[in-house]
C-alpha positions as CSV (number, residue, x, y, z in Angstrom):
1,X,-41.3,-101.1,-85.0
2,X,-43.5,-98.2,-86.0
3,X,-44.9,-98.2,-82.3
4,X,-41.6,-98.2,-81.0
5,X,-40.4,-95.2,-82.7
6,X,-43.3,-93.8,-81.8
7,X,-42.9,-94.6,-78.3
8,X,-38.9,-93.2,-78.7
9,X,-40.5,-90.0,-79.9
10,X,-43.1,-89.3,-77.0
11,X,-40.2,-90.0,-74.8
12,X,-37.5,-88.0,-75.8
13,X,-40.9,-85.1,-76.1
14,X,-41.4,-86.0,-72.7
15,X,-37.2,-85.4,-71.5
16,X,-37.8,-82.2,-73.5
17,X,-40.6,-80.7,-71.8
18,X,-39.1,-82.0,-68.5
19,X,-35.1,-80.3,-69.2
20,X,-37.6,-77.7,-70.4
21,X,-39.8,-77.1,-67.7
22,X,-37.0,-78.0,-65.1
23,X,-35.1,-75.0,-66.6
24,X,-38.1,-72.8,-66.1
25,X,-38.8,-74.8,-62.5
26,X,-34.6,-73.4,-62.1
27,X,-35.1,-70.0,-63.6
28,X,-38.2,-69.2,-61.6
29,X,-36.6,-70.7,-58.2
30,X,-33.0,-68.6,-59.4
31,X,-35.5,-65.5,-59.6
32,X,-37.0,-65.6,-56.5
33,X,-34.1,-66.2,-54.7
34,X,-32.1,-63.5,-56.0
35,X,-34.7,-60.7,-54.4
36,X,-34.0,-62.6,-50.8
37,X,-30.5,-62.0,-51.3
38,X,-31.1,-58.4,-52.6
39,X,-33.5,-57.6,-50.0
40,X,-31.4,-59.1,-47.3
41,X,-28.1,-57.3,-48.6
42,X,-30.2,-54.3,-48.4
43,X,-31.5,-54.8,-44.8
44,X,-27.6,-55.7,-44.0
45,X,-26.7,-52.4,-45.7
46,X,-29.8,-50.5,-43.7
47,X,-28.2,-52.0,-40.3
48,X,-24.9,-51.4,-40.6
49,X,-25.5,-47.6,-42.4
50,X,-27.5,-47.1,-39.3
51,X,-25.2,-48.8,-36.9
52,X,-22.3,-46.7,-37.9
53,X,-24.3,-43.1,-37.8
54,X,-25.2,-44.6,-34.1
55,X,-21.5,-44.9,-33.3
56,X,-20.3,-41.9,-35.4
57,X,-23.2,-39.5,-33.3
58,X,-21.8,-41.2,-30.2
59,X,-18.6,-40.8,-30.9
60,X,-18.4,-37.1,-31.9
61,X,-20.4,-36.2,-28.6
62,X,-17.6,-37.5,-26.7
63,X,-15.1,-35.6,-28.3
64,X,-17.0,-32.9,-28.4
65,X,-17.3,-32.7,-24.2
66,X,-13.6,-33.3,-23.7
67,X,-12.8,-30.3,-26.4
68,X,-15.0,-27.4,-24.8
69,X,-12.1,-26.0,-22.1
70,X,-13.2,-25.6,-18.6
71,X,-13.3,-22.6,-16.8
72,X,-13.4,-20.5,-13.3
73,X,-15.4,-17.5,-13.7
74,X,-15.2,-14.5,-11.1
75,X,-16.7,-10.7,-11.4
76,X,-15.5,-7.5,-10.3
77,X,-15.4,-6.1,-6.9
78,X,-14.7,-3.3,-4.8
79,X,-11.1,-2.5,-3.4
80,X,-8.4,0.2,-2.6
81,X,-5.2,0.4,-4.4
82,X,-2.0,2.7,-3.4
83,X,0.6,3.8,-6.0
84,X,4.3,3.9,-3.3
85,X,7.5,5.2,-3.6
86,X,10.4,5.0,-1.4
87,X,12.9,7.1,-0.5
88,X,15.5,7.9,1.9
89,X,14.7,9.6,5.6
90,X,16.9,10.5,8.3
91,X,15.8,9.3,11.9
92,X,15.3,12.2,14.8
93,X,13.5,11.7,17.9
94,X,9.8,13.1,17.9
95,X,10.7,15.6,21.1
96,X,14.4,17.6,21.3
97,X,15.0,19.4,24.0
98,X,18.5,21.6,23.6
99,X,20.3,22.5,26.6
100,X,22.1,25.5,25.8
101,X,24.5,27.9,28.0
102,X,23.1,30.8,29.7
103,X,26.2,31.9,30.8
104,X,30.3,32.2,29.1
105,X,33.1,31.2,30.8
106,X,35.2,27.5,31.2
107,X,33.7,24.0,31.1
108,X,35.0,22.7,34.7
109,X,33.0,19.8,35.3
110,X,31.2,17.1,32.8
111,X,28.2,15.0,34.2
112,X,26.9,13.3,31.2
113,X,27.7,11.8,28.2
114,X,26.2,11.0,24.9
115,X,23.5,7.6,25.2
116,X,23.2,8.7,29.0
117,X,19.4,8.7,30.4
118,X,18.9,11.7,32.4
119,X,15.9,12.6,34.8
120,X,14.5,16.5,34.1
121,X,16.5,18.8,36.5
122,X,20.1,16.4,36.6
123,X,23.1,18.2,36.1
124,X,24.8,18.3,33.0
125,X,27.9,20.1,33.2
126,X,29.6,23.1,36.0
127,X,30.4,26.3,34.1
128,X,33.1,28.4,35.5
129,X,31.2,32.0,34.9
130,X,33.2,33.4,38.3
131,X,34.1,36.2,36.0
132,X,30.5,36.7,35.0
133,X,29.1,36.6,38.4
134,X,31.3,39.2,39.9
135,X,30.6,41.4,37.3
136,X,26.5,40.8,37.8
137,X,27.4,40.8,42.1
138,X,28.9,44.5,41.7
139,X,25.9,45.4,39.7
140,X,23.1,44.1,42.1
141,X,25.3,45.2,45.1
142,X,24.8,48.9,43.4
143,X,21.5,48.3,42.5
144,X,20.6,47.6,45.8
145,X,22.4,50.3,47.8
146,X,20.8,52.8,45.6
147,X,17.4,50.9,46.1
148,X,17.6,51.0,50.0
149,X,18.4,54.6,50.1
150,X,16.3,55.6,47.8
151,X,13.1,53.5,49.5
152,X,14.4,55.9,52.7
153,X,13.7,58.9,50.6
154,X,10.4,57.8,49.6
155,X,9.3,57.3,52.9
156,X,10.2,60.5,54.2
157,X,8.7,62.0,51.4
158,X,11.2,63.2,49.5
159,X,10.6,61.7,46.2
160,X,7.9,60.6,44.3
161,X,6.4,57.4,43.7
162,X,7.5,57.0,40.2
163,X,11.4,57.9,40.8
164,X,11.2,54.8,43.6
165,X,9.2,52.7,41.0
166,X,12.2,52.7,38.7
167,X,15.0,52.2,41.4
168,X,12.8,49.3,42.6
169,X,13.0,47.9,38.7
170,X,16.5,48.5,38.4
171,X,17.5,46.4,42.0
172,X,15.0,43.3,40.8
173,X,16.6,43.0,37.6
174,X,20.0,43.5,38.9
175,X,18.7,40.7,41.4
176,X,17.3,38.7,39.0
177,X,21.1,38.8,36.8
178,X,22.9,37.4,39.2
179,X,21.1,34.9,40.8
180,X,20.3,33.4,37.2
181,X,24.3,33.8,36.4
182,X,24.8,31.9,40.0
183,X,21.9,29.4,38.5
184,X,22.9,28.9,35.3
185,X,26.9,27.8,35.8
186,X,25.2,24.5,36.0
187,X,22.5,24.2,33.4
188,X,20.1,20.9,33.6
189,X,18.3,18.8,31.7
190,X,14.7,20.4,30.8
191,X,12.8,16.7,30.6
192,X,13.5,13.2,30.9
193,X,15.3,11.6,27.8
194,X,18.8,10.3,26.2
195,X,21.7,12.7,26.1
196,X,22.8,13.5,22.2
197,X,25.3,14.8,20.4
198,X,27.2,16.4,23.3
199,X,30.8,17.3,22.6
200,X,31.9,19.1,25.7
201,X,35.7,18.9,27.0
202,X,36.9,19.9,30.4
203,X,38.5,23.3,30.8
204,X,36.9,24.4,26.9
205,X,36.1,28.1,27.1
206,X,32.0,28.5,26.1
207,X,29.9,31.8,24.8
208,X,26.6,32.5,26.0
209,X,24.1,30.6,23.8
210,X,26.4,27.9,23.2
211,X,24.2,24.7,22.5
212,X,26.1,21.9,25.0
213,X,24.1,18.9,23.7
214,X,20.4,17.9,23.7
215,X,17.9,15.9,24.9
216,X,16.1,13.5,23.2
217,X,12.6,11.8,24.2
218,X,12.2,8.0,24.6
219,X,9.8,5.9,22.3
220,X,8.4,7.4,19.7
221,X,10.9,8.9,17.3
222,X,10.2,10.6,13.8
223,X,11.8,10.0,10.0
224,X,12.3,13.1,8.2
225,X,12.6,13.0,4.3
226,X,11.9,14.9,0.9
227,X,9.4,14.8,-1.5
228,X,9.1,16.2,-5.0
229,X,6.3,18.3,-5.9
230,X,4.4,15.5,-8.1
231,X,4.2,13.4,-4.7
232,X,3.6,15.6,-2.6
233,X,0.6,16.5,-4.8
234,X,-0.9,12.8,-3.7
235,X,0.2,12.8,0.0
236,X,-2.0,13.6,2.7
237,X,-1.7,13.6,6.5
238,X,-2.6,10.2,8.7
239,X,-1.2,8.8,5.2
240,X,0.8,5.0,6.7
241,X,4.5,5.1,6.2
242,X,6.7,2.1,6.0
243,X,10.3,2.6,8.0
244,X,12.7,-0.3,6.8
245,X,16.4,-0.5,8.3
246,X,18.6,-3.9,8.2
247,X,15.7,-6.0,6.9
248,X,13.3,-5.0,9.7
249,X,10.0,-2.7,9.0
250,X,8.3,-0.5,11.4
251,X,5.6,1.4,10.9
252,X,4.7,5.0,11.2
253,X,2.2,8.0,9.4
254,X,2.8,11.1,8.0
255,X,2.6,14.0,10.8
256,X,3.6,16.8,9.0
257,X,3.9,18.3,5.4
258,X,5.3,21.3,4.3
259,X,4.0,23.3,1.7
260,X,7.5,25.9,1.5
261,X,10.0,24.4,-0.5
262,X,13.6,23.4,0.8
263,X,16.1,26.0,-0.5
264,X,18.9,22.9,-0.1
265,X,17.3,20.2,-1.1
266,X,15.1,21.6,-3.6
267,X,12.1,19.1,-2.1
268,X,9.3,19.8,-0.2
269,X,10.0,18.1,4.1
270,X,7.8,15.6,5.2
271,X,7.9,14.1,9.0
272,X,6.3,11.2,9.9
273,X,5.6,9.3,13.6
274,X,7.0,5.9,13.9
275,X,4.3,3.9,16.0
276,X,6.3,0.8,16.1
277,X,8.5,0.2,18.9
278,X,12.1,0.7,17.8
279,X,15.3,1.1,18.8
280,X,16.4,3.5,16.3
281,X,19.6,5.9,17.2
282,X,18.5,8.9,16.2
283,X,20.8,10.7,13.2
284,X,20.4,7.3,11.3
285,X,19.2,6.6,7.3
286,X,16.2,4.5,6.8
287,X,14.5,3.8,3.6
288,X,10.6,5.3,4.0
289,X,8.2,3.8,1.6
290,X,4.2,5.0,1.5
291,X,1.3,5.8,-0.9
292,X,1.5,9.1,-2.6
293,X,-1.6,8.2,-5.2
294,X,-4.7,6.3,-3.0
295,X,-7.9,5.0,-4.5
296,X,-10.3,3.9,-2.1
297,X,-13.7,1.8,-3.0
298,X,-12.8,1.7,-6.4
299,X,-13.8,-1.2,-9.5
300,X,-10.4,-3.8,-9.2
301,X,-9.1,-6.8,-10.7
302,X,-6.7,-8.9,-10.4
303,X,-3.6,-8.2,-12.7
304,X,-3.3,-11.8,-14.2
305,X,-6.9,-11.2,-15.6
306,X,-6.0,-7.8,-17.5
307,X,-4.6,-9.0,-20.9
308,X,-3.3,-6.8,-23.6
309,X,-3.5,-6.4,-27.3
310,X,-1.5,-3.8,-29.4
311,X,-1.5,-1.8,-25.8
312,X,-5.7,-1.9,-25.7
313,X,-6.5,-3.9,-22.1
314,X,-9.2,-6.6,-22.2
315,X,-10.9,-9.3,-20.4
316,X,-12.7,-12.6,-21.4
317,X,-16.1,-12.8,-20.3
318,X,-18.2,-15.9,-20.5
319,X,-22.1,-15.0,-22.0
320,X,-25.5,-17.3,-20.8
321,X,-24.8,-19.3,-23.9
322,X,-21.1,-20.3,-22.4
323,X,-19.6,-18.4,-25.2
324,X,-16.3,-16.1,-24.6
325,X,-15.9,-12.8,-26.1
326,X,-13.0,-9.7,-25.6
327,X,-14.5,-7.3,-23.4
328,X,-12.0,-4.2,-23.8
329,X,-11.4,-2.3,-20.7
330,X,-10.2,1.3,-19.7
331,X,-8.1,0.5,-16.8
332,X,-6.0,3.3,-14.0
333,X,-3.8,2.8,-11.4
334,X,-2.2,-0.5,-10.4
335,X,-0.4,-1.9,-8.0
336,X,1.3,-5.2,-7.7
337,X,-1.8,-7.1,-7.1
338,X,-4.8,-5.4,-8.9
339,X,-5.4,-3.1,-11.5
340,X,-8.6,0.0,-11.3
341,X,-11.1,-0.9,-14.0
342,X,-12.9,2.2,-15.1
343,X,-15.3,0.6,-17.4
344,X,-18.4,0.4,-16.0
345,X,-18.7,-3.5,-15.9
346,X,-22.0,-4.8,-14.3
347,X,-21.9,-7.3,-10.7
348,X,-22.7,-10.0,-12.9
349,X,-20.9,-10.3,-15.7
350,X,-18.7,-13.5,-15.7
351,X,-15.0,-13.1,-15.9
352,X,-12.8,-15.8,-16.9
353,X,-10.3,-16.1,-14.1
354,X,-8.3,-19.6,-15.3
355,X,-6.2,-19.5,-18.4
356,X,-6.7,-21.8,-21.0
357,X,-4.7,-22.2,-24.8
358,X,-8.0,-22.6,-26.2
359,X,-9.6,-19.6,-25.0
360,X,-10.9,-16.9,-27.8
361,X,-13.1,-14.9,-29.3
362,X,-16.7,-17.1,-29.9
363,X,-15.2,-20.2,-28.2
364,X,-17.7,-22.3,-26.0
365,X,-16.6,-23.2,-22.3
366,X,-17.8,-24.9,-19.5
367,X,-17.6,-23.0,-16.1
368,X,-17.1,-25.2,-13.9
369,X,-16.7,-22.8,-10.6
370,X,-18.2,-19.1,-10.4
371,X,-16.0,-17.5,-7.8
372,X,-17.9,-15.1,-5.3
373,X,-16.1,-12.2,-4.2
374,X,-16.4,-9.6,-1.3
375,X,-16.1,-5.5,-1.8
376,X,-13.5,-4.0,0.2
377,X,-15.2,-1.3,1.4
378,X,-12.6,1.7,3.4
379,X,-14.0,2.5,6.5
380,X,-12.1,5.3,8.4
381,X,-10.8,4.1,11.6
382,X,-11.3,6.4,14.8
383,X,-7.8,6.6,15.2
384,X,-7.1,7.9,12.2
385,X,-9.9,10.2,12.5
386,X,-8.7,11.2,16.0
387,X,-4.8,12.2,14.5
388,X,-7.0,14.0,12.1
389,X,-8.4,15.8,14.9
390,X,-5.2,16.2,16.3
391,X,-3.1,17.7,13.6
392,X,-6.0,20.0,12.9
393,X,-5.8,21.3,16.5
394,X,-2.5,21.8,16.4
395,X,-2.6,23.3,12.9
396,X,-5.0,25.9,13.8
397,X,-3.6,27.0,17.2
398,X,0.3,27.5,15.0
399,X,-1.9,30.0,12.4
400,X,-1.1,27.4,9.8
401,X,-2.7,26.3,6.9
402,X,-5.9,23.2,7.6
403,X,-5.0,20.4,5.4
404,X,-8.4,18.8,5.0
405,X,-7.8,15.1,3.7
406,X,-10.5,13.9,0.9
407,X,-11.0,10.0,0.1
């Protein structure tokens, strides 16, 4: 019995130490693998920290190439610009001719009319200057008489040389009188050209010095017009002229410039040659546009890249880093195209040239085209240095003043 209990007790000794050392055995094995999981959750946690920096570093490089804008750059460059005004000009032909009556009396015949094309030497008209003629007939008949007696006297010696002289005189011109009375009852056309402006009528009683109608040259023709004194301050001779009349233009250059005001007009007169072939009628309105301010070989850009803050003019220029800044300007003259830049702005420096909403002071672009560009440089033409030479000439040999035209 004893043994048996004793037995009981070293068994239920032994099912303690085993629950006991199986709850160690447990504890121990818990233990260990509670680091696995910690150190794997912590690897997981490395990997997917790391995976999402990977993604987030991808992901903001791609977003940060589509954001920077993309640009055209271009620089400045040499050009000419012309400041124009129009006005309005009356039409004339370059060359009038006026015939005008060198004797009085009635108009008996007409041979022209006005538009008519006449060769130099045609008739225009027959003046009846019978009354005229007779009277300049009984002069040189008197004349003469008195000349062919008195050459009689001189060659019988008794008169002297300088009493015939001026007998002699007095018959020529007598002579001369009448046979230009005879001459001039029908006067001529002096060149070739169009009849204009002729308002003769059969049978109308004319004055000596009475203009009948004149003559105007073929081709060529001028505009005449007025200019005001701040124009005239910028307009030079061999300057091109614009002639525009029922939606057609022709071209032209200024000829002459007068420096003496117009007492009727109050504006200085300006003629200009119209090169282009034309079929002007002369008396006509055209409108006459040309440059009275010119700039040649001068700093230009286009207007589009001029923009404007509080009235100050600026461009954006792109650096070597690709960063924009406000380059302000001092800009001149315009026209409709470019603008003078007289801020020295190196060859090189990059000019934005495409607009974008992003563009602004410190942003970073991406030029994607630099635009070369070509100077314009003026080079004087010989024909325009020949009408130079020309209108000098001419200027000279009428004692007027030399304008000397400066670029």
């Amino acid at each position: 019995m004893d043994n048996q209990v004793q037995n009981n007790t070293v068994e239920n000794e032994n099912a303690k130490n085993s629950l006991a050392n199986g709850k160690e055995m447990s504890k121990n094995a818990k233990g260990s693998g509670g680091k696995i999981v910690y150190y794997v959750l912590i690897i997981i946690v490395i990997l997917a920290a790391a995976y999402m920096l990977f993604k987030r570093l991808t992901f903001k490089k791609e977003v940060d190439f589509n954001a920077i804008p993309s640009v055209n750059v271009t620089h400045i460059r040499k050009g000419s610009i012309s400041k124009e005004v129009s006005v309005i000009g009356n039409i004339l032909p370059t060359d009038t001719y006026y015939v005008v009556a060198k004797v009085g009396g009635d108009i008996k015949n007409i041979n022209v009319k006005n538009g008519d094309y006449v060769k130099k030497g045609d008739p225009i008209c027959e003046i009846d200057a019978s009354k005229e003629i007779e009277a300049a007939f009984i002069q040189y008949d008197t004349a003469k008489s008195s000349y062919e007696r008195m050459q009689k006297l001189y060659q019988a010696g008794d008169i002297s040389l300088q009493n015939f002289e001026t007998v002699k005189a007095q018959y020529e011109a007598a002579k001369l009188a009448y046979d230009t009375k005879v001459e001039y009852s029908v006067p001529v056309a002096v060149d070739d050209g169009v009849i204009e402006n002729t308002n003769m009528t059969i049978n109308t009683s004319i004055n000596q010095g009475t203009v009948l109608c004149y003559i105007t040259s073929e081709g060529a023709k001028e505009v005449n017009f007025g200019v005001t004194e701040r124009v005239l301050e910028g307009l030079k001779l061999n300057d091109p002229v614009k002639i525009e009349k029922t939606g057609k233009v022709y071209d032209g250059y200024v000829s002459n410039i007068s420096n003496l005001i117009n007492a009727q007009t109050g504006l200085f007169d300006v003629k200009a040659v119209i090169t282009s072939e034309n079929a002007f009628a002369s008396g006509i309105m055209a409108k006459v546009t040309f440059p009275y301010i010119t700039k040649r070989n001068i700093n230009v850009l286009p207007n589009e890249l001029i923009y404007y803050e509080a009235s100050n003019p600026y461009v954006f220029v792109v650096n070597n880093e690709g960063l924009v800044n406000k380059k302000y300007i001092e800009v001149g003259i315009e026209d409709n195209n470019y603008t003078e830049v007289i801020t020295n702005i190196d060859k090189n420096t990059k000019i934005v040239s495409t607009w974008n909403n992003d563009l602004a002071e410190g942003a970073t672009v991406n030029v994607v085209k630099d635009e070369k560009v070509e100077d314009e440089i003026y080079i004087e033409t010989t024909e325009r240095k020949k009408r130079n030479y020309v209108i000098a000439s001419e200027s000279i040999a009428s004692n007027s003043d030399i304008v000397t035209e400066v670029e």
